[in-house]
Each structure stands twice: as C-alpha cells, then as structure tokens.
BAGU-611731 format. One record per residue (C-alpha): x, y negated, z negated. Coordinates in steps of 0.02 Angstrom, whole numbers, padded with zeros to 5 digits, always signed. Last residue first. Layout:
BEGIN
XYZ
...
! end
This chain:
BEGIN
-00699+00817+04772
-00569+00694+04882
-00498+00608+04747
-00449+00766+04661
-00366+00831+04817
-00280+00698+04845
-00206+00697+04673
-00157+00870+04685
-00077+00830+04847
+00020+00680+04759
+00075+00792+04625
+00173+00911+04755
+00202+01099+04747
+00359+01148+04780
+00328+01335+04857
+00496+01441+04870
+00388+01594+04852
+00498+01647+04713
+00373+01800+04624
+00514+01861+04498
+00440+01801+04364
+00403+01635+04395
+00406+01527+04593
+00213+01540+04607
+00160+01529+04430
+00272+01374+04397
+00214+01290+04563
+00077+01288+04502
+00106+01233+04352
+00210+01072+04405
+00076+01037+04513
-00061+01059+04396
+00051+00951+04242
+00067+00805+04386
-00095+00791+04461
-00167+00777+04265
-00234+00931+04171
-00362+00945+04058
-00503+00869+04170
-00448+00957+04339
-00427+01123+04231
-00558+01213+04298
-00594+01383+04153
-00557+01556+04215
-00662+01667+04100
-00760+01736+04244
-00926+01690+04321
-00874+01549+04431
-00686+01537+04452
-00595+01369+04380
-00576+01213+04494
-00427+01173+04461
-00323+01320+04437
-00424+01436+04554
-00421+01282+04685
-00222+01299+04680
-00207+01473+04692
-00342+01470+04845
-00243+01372+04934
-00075+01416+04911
-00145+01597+04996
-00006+01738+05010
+00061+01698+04841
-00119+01694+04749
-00202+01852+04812
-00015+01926+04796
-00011+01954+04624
+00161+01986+04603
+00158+01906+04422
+00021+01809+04405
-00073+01980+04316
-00273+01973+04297
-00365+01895+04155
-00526+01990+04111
-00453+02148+04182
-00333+02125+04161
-00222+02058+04017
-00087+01958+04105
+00070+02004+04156
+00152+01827+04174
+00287+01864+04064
+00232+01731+03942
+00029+01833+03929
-00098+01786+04057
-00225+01731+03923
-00111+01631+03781
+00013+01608+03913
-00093+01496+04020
-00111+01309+03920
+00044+01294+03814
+00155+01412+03891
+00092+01382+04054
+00120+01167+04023
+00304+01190+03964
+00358+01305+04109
+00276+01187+04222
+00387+01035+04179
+00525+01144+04206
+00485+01232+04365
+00410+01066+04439
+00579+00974+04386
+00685+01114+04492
+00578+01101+04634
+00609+00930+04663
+00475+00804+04636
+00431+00671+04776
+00363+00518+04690
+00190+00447+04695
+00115+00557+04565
+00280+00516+04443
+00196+00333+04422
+00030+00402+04328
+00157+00481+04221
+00248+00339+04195
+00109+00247+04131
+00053+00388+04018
+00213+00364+03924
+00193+00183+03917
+00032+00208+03859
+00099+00354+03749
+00219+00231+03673
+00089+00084+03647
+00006+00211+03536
+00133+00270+03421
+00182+00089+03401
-00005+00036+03365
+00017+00198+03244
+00173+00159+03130
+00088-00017+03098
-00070+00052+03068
+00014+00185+02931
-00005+00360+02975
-00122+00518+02971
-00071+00653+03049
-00236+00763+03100
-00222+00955+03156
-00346+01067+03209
-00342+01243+03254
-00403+01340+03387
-00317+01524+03386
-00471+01593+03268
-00580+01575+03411
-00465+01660+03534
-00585+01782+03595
-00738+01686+03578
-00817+01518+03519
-00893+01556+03353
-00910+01387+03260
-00779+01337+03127
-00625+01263+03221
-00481+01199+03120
-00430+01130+02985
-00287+01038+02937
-00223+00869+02872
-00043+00799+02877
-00018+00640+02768
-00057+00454+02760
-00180+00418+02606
-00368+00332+02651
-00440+00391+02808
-00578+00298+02849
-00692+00432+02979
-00823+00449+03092
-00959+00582+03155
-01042+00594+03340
-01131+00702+03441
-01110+00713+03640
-01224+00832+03728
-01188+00919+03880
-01097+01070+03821
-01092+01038+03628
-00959+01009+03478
-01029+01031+03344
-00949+00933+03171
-00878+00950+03020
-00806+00803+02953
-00754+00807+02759
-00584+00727+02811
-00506+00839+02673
-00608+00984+02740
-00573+00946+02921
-00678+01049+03050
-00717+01026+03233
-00861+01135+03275
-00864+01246+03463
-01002+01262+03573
-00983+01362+03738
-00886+01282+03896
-00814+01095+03899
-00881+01023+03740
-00937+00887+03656
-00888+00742+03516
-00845+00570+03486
-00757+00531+03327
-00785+00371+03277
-00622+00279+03166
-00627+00164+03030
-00461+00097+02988
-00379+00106+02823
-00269+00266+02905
-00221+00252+03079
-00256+00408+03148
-00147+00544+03267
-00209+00688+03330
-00101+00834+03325
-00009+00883+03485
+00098+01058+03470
-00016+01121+03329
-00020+01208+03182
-00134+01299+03056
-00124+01491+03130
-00011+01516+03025
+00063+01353+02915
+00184+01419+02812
+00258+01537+02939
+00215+01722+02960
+00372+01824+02990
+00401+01921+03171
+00319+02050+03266
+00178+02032+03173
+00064+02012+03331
+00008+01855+03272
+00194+01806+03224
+00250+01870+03408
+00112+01778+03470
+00210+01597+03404
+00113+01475+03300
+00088+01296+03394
-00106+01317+03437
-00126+01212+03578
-00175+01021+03568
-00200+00917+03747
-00168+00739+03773
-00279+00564+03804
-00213+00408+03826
-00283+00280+03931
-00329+00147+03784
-00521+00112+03797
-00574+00271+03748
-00420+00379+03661
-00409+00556+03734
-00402+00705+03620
-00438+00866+03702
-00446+01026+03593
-00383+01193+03628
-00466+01367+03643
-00549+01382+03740
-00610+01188+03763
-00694+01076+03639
-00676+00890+03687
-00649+00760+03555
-00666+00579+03609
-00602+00443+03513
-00662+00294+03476
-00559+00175+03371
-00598-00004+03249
-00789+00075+03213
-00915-00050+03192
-01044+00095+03190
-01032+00249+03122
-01158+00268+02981
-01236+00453+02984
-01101+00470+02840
-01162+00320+02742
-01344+00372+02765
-01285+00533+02707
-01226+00469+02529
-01345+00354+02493
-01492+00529+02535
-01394+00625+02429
-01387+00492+02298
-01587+00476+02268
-01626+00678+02323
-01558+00730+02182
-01647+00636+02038
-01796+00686+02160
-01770+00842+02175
-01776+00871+01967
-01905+00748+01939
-02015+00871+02049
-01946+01032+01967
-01988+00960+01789
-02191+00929+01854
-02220+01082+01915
-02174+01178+01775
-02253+01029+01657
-02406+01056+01741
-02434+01244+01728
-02399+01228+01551
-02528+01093+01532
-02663+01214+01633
-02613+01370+01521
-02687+01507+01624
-02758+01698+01595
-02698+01751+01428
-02645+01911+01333
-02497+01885+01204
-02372+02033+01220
-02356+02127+01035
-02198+02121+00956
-02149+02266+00819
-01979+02213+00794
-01903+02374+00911
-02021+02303+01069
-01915+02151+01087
-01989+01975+01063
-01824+01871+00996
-01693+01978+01110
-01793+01981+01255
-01876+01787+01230
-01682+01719+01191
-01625+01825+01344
-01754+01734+01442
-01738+01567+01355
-01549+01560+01381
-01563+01634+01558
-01688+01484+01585
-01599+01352+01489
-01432+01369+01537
-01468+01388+01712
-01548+01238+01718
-01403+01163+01641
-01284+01229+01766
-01408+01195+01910
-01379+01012+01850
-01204+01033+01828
-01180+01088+02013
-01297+00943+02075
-01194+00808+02015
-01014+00885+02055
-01075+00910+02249
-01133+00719+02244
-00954+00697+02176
-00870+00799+02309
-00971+00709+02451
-00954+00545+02386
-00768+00582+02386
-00757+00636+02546
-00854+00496+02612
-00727+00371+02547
-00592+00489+02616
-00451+00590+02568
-00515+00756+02506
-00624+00787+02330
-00579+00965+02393
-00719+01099+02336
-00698+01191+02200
-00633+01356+02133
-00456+01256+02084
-00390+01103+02148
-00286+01201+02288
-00466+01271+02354
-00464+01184+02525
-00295+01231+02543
-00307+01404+02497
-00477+01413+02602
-00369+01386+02764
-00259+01523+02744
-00417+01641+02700
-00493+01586+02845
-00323+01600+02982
-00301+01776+02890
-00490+01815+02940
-00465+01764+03100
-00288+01850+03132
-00384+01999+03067
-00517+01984+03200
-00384+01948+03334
-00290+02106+03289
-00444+02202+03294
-00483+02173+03441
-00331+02196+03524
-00315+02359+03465
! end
C-alpha cells in the first residue's frame, strides 16, 4: 500500500510539475534566464527545421503514393544507383547538422561557462532534502518538503503547490551570476529548475557544477529528477528569487542568525528549549521515516517510541543520530545537523511520546564529540 501511494504521489508530483513547465502551451518554458532563453530558442530552431523536413518527406511520400498508385496503371522504374542522387541525400543531411550544430554549440559553451561568478553555493543531495550552505558566508540550512502526509495520504485536500514546497527555499539575488556547486551525500540525485533551465547530477564523491543569472524576482520550482528512492518524489526544490538589496539583508540576517547559534553551544539549555527546538528539527528531518508519533515503519525504520535500545543506552542513541548505522537506511547527520539541532533532537526522541527519560541533552557534548572524531 505504501508503495503504491508513493508511486502515485510521484506521478502526481510530475504531472504537477509539467503544468507549470507547460503554462505557455505544449512547449517548453522560455524561463527566466539568459540561458533559458537561448535554450528555448535553440529548441524553437531545430523544431521548425524537423517541421520542414517533415513536410517534405511525408509530403513527397504521400505525393509519390497518391501520384504513382497501382489503380493509374504505374509501373515501378528498375535501377541499381543514381550516384548524384546518392550525393545530394548525403549532402542535405550534412548542411542540415551543421546549421544546427553552429548555435548549439554558442549556446552550451555559455552554459559550461561558470566562472566569475558573484555567489557559490553548494548543493548537497541528501534523502530526501537538499543542503544549501553559502561558501564564503557561514550559512548553510536544510530544505524539507513543506506539504503535510496527511495530504499525501489524502487524508486531507491537496494544496496548490503539492509536493512543490518547501520549509527553506534557496534564496538568489537576481542580476547576479551565481555557481551552483553540486554532490551528494548517499546515491545520486539531479537538481532540477525548468525556468532556471539547470538540471544537474548530483554525485557521491564528485562535485559538478552549473550556474545561473536570474533575471525576474519570483518563486521557482522544480524538484529532483534522478531516481533516489523511497521518498524520491518528496524532494522538491524551491528558489525565491529577490532583489540584491532584499538579499544582502537576507543574508547578513542568517549570519547573525548563525552567529547566535554557534553562541547557544556554550550555554546550558533547559529541557524545555531542547523539547521545542527538537520538535521542529524531527518533524522536518525524522518524521518523514519514523512517522510524527514516533512509531516508525519497521522494519526499515524501527519505532522511537519505547524503544528501549536507545533509552537504556544515551550513547548509542546519540552516535546512531550522528554517525548514521552502516548498512541500513539510517543516514549520519553530523553534516546536516549542527551541535545544537542534534541535541535538541535527541533529547526530543528520548523525552517524546510517552518515553520521558528525563535526559537534557547538551549542545556542548555534541560539539565535543564532533571535535573529537
């Protein structure tokens, strides 16, 4: 059952995406890029030309049916080779490639082209969430599907964007070029923005690498288009788009932001702020696998609630969540995590659903920890 409700949530995730690619008709979207719009027009170029070779080959064929038919009396010439025929039908499909080949080849030397870029970010493929983190400027965030299970599950209305939103999009200054930095944490995934007209792998161990000049402010969405598991069609991609102005201040926030994160390690947190700080990070990061109630779906991902592998033994729950488990779907979550957002999760999982170890886990022991491996 599961199954299948996953592969229709896929295929409804598709379909919603194609409407917006498609809202210009049967056609591709010109987008909101430079590139884009080379792309689109190069697309334009080579779609009339087929049409016109089209034209004339099922013209001449139903033209030589029609014209020749057996009913008229016609009589099928007998001959081996026609040498200057044979050159012209070479010749015509040469010109052909080559009139094409001229502004493909402008067109992807401009989109192979990412140097003197104004950003870098890095985009990390994880299942089944991206990681965003800004090189040079200490931010760096997680994006989780936003749409609710109980609108997957149909257990309440679809909304206008299902399956299309996030709870962290990625921000870009538009009129500035920007690289976009790309790998992955676990199997290959492809970050896709038709209106961006990036599509790119992103790849265990290898980093590849695409840019982009966004043009108009706005909201644009894809999301990820290689097969990457369970929850593949539950990794979408959001970008917002915004005046430089509007982003530098964006940006300077999150530093400061970020700052005061990096200042809440040091602190002793009460067990009431872990709870609530780690009730927002499992229903981003864990519920998605071990279900809001904690019940998991075992046996691939085993019950937190009154599992007492991980309440007798802090120890082991906390390497679990950083470190991952070899060999099972349990992904380390040192690099998407922070000391403060595994503490407060932690302690989350251990004090939820009726478990109430009394544990306060501390940010400055995850830190530790980190330091020390």
């Amino acid at each position: 059952m599961r199954k299948r409700i996953v592969r229709t949530a896929g295929l409804v995730a598709c379909s919603g995406l194609s409407g917006s690619v498609l809202a210009n008709g049967w056609n591709m979207p010109v987008g909101v890029t430079d590139v884009s719009r080379e792309i689109h027009s190069l697309h334009m170029i080579i779609f009339w030309i087929c049409v016109v070779i089209g034209i004339v080959v099922f013209g001449a064929m139903f033209y030589s049916l029609f014209r020749y038919r057996r009913s008229r009396g016609a009589k099928a010439a007998n001959f081996h080779e026609h040498t200057t025929v044979e050159v012209i039908w070479t010749l015509i499909p040469i010109l052909i490639l080559v009139a094409m080949a001229i502004p493909a080849t402008a067109t992807l030397k401009t989109m192979y082209d990412a140097s003197e870029a104004d950003l870098d970010v890095m985009i990390t493929g994880q299942q089944w969430r991206w990681r965003y983190s800004y090189l040079g400027e200490e931010v760096a965030f997680t994006s989780n599907m936003a749409t609710s299970r109980s609108q997957v599950s149909g257990e309440s209305a679809k909304g206008e964007n299902y399956l299309l939103e996030v709870d962290e999009p990625l921000v870009l200054p538009v009129d500035r070029k920007v690289r976009l930095l790309m790998t992955s944490d676990d199997v290959i995934h492809s970050w896709w923005v038709p209106d961006l007209a990036v599509k790119q792998d992103a790849v265990p161990g290898f980093v590849n690498e695409n840019w982009v000049r966004i043009n108009e402010p706005g909201i644009y969405r894809g999301q990820c288009a290689e097969l990457c598991g369970r929850d593949h069609a539950f990794m979408p991609v959001v970008v917002e788009a915004v005046e430089p102005e509007r982003f530098d201040a964006w940006l300077a926030e999150r530093k400061e932001a970020a700052a005061q994160e990096a200042l809440g390690v040091d602190r002793e947190w009460e067990l009431d702020e872990l709870m609530e700080r780690g009730e927002q990070v499992y229903s981003s990061i864990c519920a998605s696998c071990h279900q809001p109630d904690g019940s998991g779906s075992p046996p691939a991902f085993p019950a937190l609630a009154g599992n007492q592998a991980i309440l007798d033994d802090p120890d082991y729950h906390i390497d679990t969540v950083v470190n991952g488990v070899s060999g099972t779907a349990m992904p380390a979550f040192r690099s998407t995590l922070n000391p403060v957002e595994l503490a407060a999760v932690i302690t989350y999982e251990r004090n939820a659903w009726g478990n109430e170890t009394g544990d306060a886990i501390q940010p400055a022991d995850i830190a530790e920890l980190l330091d020390d491996e």
